[in-house]
C-alpha positions in Angstrom: 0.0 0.0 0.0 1.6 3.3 -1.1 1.2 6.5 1.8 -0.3 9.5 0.3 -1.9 12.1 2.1 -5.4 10.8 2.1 -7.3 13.9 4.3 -10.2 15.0 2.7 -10.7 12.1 0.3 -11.1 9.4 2.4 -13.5 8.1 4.8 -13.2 5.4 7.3 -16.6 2.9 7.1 -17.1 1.3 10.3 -20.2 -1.0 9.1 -22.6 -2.4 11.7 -20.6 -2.8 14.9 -23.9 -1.8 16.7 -24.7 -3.7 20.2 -26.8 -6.8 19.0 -24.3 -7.6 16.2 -21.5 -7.9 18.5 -22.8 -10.1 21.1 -24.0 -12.3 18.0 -20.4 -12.4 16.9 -18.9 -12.6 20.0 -18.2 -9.6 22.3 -14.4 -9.6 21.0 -12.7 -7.2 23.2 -9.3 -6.9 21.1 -11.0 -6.9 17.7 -12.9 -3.7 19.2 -9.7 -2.4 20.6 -8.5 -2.7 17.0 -11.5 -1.1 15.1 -11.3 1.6 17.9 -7.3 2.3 17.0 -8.1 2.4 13.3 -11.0 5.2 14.2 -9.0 6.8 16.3 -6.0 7.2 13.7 -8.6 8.5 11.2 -9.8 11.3 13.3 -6.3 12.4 14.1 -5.8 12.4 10.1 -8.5 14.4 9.4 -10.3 11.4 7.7 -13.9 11.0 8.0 -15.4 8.4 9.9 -18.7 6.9 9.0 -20.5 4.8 10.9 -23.2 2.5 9.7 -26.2 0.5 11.6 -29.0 -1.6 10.1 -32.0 -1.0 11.5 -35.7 -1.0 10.3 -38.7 0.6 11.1 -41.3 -0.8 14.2 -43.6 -2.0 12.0 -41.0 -3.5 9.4 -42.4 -1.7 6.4 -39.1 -1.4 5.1 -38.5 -5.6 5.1 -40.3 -7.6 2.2 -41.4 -11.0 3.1 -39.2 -12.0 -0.2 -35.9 -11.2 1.8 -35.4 -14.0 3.4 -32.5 -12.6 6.2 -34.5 -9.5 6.7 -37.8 -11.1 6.7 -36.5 -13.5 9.6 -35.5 -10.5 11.6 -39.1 -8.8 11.2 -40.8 -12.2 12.1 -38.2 -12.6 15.5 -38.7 -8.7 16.1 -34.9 -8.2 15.8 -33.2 -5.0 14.7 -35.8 -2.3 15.5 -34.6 1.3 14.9 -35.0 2.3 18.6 -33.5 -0.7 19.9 -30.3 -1.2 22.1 -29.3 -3.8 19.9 -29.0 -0.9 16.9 -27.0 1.6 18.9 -23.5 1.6 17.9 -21.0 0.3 20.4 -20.1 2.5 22.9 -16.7 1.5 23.4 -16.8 3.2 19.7 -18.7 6.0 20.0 -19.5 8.2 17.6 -17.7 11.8 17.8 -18.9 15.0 16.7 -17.7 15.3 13.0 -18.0 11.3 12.4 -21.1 11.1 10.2 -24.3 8.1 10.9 -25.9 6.7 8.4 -29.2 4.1 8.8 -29.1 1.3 6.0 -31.9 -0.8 5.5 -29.9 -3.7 3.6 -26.9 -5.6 3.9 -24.5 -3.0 1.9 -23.6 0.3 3.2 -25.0 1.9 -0.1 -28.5 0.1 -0.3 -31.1 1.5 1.7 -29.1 5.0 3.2 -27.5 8.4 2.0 -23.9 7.1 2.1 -23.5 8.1 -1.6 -25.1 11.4 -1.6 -22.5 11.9 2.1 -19.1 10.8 0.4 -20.3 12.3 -3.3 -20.7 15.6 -1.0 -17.7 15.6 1.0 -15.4 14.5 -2.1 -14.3 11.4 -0.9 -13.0 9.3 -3.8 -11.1 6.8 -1.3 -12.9 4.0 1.2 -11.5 2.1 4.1 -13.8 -0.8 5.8 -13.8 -2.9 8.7 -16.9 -4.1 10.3 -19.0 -7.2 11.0 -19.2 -9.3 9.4 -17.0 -9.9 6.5 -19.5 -11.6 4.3 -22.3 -9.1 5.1 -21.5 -5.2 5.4 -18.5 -5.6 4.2 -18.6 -7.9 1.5 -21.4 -6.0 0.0 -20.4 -2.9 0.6 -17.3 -3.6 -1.7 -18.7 -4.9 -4.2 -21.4 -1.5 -4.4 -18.3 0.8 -3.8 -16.1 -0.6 -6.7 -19.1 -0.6 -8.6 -19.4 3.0 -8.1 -15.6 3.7 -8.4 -14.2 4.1 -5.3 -10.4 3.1 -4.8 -10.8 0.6 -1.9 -9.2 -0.6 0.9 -9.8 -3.4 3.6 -8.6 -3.9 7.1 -8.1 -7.6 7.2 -7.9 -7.4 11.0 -10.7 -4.9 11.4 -13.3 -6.8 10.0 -15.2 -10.4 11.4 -17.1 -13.5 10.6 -18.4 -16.1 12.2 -17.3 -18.6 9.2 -13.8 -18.3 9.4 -13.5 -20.0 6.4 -15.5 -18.1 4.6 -13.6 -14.8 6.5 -10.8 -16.2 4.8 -11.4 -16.6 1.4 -12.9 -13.5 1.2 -9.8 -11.8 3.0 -6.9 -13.8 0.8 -9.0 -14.6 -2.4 -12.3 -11.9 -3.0 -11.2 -8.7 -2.0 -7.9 -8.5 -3.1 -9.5 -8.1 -6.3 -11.2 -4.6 -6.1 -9.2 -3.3 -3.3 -6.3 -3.3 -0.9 -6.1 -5.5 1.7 -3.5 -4.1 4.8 -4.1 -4.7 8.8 -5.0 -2.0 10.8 -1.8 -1.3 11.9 -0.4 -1.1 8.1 -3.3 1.2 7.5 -2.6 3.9 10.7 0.7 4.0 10.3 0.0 5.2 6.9 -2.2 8.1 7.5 -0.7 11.4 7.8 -1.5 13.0 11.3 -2.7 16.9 11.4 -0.6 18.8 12.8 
């Protein structure tokens, strides 16, 4: 990974590290440590930090019985905008000047204003970590190369509870649209402001 100044055209994507999603992934003190480091190394850049939740409406008008992940989470009651379980991680709280976004789908992009945010602040370059890898992540990449951002992944900043799966996609899938660095490779990349 090469070391430009990246202020003003990047933005750090923290997908779905909201309360429910991490006890359902296993409340993983040192990958939230890491995630944490990699958000804090962004602010001190300059870089913008967006978070993203999935949540849906109380009366799940935003969930069509034909998606079968979302449709389970409206029949258990799971993932209600107002919930605890949709609050992002306080450990990782957002700051002012870090931007929220709501999604009502698995990518980052589908459901939210994340394009019209980034298309507005002239970001051009991406950085992702989240939970899991084969969700958020996954399908935000795949709607973010689409779209032309340059991309990059933390391999160590993002989780799954298919390791197997985490893997492929780590080594084999997203070295193909984007960089793959650990979050330590990453921060000590980005230029503090002075």
């Amino acid at each position: 990974m090469t070391t430009p100044d990246l202020r003003g055209r990047t933005a750090l994507i923290v997908g779905d590290i909201q309360n429910g999603i991490v006890k359902a992934f296993g409340d993983d003190d040192a990958f939230v440590e890491r995630v944490g480091a990699a958000i804090d190394a962004a602010r001190a850049a300059d870089v913008l930090v967006v978070y993203v939740r999935v949540c849906f409406r109380d009366d799940y008008a935003d969930i069509s019985p034909r998606n079968r992940g979302f449709a389970a989470v409206a029949q258990n009651r799971g993932l209600r905008e107002a919930s605890e379980d949709t609050q992002i991680d306080a450990r990782i709280a957002p700051q002012p000047g870090d931007v929220v976004i709501t999604k009502r789908r698995v990518s980052a992009f589908a459901g939210s204003d994340l394009d019209v945010v980034l298309r507005s602040r002239g970001v051009t370059d991406l950085a992702l970590l989240g939970i899991a890898t084969s969700g958020v992540v996954l399908s935000t990449v795949r709607a973010a190369a689409d779209q032309d951002f340059s991309l990059t992944v933390l391999s160590d900043g993002v989780k799954d509870n298919d390791e197997e799966v985490h893997r492929v996609l780590v080594e084999k899938v997203f070295p193909r649209q984007a960089d793959v660095v650990t979050v330590a490779e990453w921060t000590g990349a980005l230029v503090p402001v002075a």
